[in-house]
C-alpha positions as CSV (number, residue, x, y, z in Angstrom):
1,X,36.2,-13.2,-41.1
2,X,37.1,-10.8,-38.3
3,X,37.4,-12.8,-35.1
4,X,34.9,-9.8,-33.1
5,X,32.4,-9.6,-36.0
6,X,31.9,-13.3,-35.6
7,X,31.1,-13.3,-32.2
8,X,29.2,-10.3,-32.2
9,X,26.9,-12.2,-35.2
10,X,26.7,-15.1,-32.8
11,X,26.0,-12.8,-30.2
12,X,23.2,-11.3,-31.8
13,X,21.6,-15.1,-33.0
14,X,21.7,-16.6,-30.1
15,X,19.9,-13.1,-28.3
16,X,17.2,-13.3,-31.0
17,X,16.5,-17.5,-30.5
18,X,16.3,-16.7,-26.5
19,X,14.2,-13.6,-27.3
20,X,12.0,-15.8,-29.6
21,X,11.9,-18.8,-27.0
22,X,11.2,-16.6,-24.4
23,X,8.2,-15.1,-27.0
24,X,6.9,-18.7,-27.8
25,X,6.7,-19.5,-24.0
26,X,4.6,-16.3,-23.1
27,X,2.3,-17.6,-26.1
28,X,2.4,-21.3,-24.9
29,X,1.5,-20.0,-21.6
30,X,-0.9,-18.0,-22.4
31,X,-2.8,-20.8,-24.8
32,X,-2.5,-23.4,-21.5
33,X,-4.2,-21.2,-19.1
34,X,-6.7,-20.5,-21.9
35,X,-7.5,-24.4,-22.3
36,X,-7.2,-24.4,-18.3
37,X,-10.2,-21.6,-18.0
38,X,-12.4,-23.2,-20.8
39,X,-12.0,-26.8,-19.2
40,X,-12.7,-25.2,-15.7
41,X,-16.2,-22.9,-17.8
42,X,-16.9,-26.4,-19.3
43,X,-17.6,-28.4,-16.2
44,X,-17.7,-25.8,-12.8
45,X,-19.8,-23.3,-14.2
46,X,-21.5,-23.5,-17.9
47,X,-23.4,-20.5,-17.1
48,X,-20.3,-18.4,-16.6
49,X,-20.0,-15.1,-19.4
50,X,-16.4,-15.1,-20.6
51,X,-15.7,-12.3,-22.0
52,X,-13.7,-11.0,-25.2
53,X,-10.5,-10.3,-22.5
54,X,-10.8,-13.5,-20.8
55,X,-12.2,-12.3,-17.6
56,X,-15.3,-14.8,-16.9
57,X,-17.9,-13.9,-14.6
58,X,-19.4,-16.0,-12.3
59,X,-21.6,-14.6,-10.3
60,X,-23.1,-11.3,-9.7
61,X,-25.6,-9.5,-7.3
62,X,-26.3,-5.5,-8.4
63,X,-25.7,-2.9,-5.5
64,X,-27.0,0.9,-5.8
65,X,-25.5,4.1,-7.7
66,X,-23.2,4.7,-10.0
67,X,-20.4,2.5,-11.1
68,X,-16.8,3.6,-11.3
69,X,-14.9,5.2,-14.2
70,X,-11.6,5.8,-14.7
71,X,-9.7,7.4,-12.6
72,X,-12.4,6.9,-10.2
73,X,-11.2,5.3,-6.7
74,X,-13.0,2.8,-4.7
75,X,-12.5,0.4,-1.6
76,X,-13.3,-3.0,-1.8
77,X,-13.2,-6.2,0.2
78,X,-12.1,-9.0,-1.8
79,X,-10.6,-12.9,-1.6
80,X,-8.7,-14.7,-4.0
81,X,-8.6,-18.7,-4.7
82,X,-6.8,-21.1,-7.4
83,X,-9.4,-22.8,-9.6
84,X,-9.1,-26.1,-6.9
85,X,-11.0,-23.6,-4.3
86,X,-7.7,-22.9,-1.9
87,X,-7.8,-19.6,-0.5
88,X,-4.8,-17.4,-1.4
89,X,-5.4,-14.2,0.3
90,X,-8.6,-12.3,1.7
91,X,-9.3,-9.0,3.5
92,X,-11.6,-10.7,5.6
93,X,-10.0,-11.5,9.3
94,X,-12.7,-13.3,10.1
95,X,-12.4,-15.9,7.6
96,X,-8.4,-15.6,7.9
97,X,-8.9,-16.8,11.8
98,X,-11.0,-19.3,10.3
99,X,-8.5,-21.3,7.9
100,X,-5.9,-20.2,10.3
101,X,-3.9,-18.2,8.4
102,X,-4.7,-14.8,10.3
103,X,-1.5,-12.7,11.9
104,X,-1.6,-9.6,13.8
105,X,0.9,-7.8,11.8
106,X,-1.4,-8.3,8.3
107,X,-3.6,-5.9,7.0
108,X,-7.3,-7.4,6.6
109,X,-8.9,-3.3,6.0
110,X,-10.6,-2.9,2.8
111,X,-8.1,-2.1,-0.2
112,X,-8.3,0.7,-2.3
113,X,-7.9,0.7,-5.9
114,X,-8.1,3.7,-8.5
115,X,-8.5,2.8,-12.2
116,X,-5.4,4.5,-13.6
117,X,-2.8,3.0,-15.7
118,X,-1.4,1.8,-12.7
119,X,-4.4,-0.5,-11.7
120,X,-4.4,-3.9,-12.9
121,X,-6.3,-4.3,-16.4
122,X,-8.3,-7.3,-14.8
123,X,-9.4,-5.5,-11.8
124,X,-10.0,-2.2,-13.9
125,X,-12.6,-4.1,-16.2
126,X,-14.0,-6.2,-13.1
127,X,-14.5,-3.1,-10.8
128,X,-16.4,-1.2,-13.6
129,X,-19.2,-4.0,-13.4
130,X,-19.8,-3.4,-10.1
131,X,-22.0,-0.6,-8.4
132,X,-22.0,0.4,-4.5
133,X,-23.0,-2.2,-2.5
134,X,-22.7,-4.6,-5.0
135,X,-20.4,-7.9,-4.9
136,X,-18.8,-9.9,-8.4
137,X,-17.2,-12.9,-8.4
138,X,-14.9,-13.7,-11.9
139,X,-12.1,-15.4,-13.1
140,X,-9.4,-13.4,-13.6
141,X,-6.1,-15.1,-16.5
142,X,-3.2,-14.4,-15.7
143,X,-2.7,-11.9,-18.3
144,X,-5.2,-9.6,-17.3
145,X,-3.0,-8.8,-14.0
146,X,-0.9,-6.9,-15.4
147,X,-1.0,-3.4,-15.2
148,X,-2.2,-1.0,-18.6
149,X,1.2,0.5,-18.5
150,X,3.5,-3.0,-18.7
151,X,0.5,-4.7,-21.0
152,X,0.7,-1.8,-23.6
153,X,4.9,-2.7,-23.5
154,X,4.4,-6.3,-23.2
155,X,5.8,-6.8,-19.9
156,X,4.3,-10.2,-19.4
157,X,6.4,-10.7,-16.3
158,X,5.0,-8.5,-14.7
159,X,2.1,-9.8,-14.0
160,X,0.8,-10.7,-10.5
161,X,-0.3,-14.6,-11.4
162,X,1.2,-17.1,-13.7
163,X,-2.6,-18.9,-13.6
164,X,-6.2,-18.4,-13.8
165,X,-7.7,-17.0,-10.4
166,X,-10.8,-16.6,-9.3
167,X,-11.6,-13.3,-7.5
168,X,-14.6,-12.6,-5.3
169,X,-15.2,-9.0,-4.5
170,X,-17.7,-9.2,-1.6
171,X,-19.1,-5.8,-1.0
172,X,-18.1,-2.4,-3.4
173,X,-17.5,0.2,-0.7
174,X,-17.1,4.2,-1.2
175,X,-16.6,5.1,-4.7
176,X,-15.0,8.4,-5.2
177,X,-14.0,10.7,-8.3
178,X,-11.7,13.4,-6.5
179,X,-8.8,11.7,-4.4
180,X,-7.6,14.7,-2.5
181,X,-11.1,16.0,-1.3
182,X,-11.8,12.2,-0.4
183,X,-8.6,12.4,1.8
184,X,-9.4,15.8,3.1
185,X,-12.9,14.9,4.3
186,X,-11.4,12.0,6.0
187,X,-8.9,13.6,7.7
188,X,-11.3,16.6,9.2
189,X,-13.9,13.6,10.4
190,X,-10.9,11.6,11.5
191,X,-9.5,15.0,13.6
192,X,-13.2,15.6,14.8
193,X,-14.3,11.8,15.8
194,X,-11.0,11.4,17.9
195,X,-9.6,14.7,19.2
196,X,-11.0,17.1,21.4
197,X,-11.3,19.6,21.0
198,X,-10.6,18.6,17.6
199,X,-7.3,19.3,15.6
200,X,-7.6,22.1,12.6
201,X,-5.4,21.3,9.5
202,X,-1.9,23.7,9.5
203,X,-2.0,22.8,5.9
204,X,-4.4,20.9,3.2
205,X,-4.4,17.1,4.3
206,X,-1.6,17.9,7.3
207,X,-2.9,18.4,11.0
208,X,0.1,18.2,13.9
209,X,-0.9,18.6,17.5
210,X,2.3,19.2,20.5
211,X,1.1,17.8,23.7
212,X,3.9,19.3,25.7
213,X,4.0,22.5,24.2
214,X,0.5,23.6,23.2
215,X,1.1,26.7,21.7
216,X,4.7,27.2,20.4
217,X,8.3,26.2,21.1
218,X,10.9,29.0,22.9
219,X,13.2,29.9,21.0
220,X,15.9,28.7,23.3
221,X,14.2,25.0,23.1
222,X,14.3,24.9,19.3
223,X,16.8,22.1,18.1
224,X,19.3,23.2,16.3
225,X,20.5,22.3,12.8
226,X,22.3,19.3,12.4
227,X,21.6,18.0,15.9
228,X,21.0,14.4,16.2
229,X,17.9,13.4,18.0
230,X,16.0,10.0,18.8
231,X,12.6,9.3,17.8
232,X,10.1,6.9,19.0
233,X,7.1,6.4,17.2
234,X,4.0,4.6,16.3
235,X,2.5,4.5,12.5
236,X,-0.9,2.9,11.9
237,X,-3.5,3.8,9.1
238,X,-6.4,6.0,10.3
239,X,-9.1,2.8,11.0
240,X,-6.1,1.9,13.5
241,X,-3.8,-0.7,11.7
242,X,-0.8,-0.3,13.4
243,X,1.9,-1.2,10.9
244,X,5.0,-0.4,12.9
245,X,6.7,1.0,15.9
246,X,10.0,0.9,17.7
247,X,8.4,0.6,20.7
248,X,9.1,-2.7,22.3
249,X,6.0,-2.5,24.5
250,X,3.9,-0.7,22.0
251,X,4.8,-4.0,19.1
252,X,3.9,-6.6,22.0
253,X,0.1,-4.9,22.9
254,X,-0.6,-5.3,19.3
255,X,1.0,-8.6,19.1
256,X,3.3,-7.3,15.7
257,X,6.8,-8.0,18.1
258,X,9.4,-9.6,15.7
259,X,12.7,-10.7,17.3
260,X,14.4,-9.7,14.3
261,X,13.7,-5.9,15.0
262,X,15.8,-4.0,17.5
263,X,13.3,-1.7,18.7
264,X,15.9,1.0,19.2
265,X,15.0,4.7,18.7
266,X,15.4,6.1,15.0
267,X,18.2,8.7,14.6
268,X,17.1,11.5,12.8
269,X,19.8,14.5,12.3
270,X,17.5,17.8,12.2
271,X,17.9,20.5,9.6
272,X,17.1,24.2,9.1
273,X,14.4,23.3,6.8
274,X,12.5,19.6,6.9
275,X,12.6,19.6,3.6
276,X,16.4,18.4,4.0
277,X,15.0,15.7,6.4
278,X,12.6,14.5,3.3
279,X,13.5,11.0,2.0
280,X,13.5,10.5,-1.6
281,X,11.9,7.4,-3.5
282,X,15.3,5.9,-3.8
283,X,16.4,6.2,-0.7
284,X,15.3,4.0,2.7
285,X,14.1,7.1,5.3
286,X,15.7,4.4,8.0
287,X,19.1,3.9,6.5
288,X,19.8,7.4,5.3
289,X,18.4,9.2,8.7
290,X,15.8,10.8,6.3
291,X,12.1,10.6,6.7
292,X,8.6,11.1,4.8
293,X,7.4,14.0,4.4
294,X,4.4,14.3,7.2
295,X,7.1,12.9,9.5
296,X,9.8,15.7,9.4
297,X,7.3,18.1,9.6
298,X,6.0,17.4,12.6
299,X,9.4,16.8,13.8
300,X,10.5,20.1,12.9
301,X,7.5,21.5,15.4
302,X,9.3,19.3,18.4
303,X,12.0,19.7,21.1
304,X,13.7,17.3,23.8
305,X,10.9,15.8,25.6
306,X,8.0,16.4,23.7
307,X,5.1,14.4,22.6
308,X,3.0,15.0,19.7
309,X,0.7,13.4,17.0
310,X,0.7,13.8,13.0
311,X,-2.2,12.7,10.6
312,X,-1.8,13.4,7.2
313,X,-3.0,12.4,3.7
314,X,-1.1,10.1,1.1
315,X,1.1,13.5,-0.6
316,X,3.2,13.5,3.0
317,X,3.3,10.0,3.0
318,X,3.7,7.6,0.2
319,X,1.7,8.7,-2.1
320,X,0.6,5.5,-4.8
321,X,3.4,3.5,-3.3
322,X,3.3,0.7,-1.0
323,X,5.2,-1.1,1.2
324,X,3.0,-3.8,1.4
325,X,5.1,-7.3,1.7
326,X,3.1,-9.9,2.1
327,X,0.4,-8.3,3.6
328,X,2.1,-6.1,5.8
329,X,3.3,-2.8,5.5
330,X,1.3,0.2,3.7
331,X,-1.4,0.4,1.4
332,X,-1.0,2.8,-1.7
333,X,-2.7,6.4,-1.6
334,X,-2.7,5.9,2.4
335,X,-3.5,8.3,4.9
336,X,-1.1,7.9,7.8
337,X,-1.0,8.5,11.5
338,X,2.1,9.4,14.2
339,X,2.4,9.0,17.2
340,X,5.9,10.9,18.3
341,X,8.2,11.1,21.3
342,X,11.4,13.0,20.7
343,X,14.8,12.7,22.9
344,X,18.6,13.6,22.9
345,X,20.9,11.6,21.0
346,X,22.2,10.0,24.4
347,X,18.6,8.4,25.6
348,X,18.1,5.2,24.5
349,X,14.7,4.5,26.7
350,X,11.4,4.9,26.1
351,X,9.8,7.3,27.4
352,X,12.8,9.9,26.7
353,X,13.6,12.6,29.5
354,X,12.8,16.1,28.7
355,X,15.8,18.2,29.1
């Protein structure tokens, strides 16, 4: 037998065992944490309605209106806890103070989910059994947090939870059909609650206001092409999570300093156009000198010296990404808010010098 056929045929058996290991432990898995939640049904709560999926609900109290469809979005408050009644994460800061686990740098706003293909199965079917106002609380198998997308291809590991959770939703908050006019009539309240006199949109979901100069930039200020200048800056979400800055000062008042960061301006080389200053998805806007979308155009509407603020909605930021790591960083489908200083390349301290 030829030496490279046989070890290509061994190749290809031992590939299908693992493959068919790998198979029989999802479905070994799977049947555990289905004795697991039946056991837990059995003797925590009898009453409990498991359903066809697997998702069993516990309790439920009815709120008022509609219930969400798909591709509806909606903000909720919600914990999580392993079947032993150990919190694992909550929105709540409040209770987080209270079993000590609460840091400033966290996010405890309400989280917003939209029943795509990209929501979790689990909390698709959940959320749809749950009208304004009203609060659920369910066990969710780990199967059913996985997203429609992977659990149509069978990516099992990509599911959130390797066991049975149970989820309480507190409170079902704004439920909306229409994303972008959600965001739009956010952002015109935001610019009227907080700015006067109030800042008008330059384009749909983008508002940019110069503090230094009002009206427009001389010609002989503008920053030329390829210039490098030095940004400070400070990004929260519009109810005032402020999820980073490289402002020493700025990341002590809201008690998110981190020794590990070097709060030194971010170098941003400007362009003709900022659409060459956009970042792309694969990309990291800090390491290639490239930023979102919101960001570089406000930048591109600075000189030396200036001040300014951006607010704009998710399609200049990061759109239904997140950057969430352990509950810190950015929500999906967030709205975003700058706060901008802009120096030479040579001015290292906050506040820059003008020219």
């Amino acid at each position: 037998m030829n030496r490279r056929f046989y070890c290509f045929t061994l190749l290809a058996v031992a590939t299908l065992l693992i493959f068919s290991c790998a198979k029989e432990r999802e479905e070994s898995d799977r049947e555990l944490q289905e004795k697991i939640l039946d056991a837990y049904i059995a003797t925590k709560c009898p009453t409990a309605q498991k359903l066809p999926s697997g998702l069993t609900i516990i309790d439920q109290a009815a709120g008022t209106g509609s219930f969400p469809k798909d591709d509806d979005g909606c903000y909720i408050h919600y914990d999580t806890y392993s079947l032993d009644g150990t919190c694992q994460s909550t929105t709540d800061s409040v209770k987080a103070r209270h079993l000590g686990t609460f840091d400033y740098s966290r996010y405890y706003g309400p989280a917003l989910f939209i029943l795509n293909e990209s929501s979790t199965i689990g909390m698709a079917e959940l959320l749809k059994k749950v009208n304004k106002g009203g609060s659920i609380k369910a066990i969710m198998p780990p199967w059913l947090t996985l997203n429609q997308r992977n659990y149509n291809t069978g990516k099992y590991k990509a599911q959130q939870y390797n066991v049975n959770m149970i989820y309480e939703i507190r409170k079902m908050g704004h439920i909306f059909s229409d994303l972008d006019k959600f965001q739009r009539d956010s952002l015109e309240s935001y610019s009227k609650k907080y700015f006067s006199p109030k800042i008008d949109s330059l384009k749909n979901g983008y508002y940019f206001r110069n503090f230094v100069h009002t009206s427009t930039i001389p010609a002989a200020d503008t920053v030329k092409a390829d210039t490098l200048v030095h940004v400070w800056y400070i990004g929260r979400l519009l109810d005032g999570y402020v999820f980073d800055t490289n402002i020493l000062d700025t990341a002590k008042k809201y008690r998110i300093y981190s020794a590990s960061n070097s709060y030194k301006p971010l170098e941003v080389k400007m362009k003709a156009r900022y659409s060459e200053m956009i970042s792309t998805q694969e990309e990291s806007a800090t390491d290639a000198g490239k930023v979102i979308e919101g960001f570089a155009r406000a930048l591109k509407s600075m000189t030396i010296g200036d001040n300014a603020v951006t607010f704009f909605s998710s399609d200049y930021g990061y759109r239904a990404q997140s950057t969430m790591k352990g509950g810190v960083g950015i929500p999906e489908y967030s709205m975003l808010r700058f706060d901008l200083w802009m120096g030479k390349s040579n001015d290292y301290n906050y506040p820059p010098k003008g020219k």
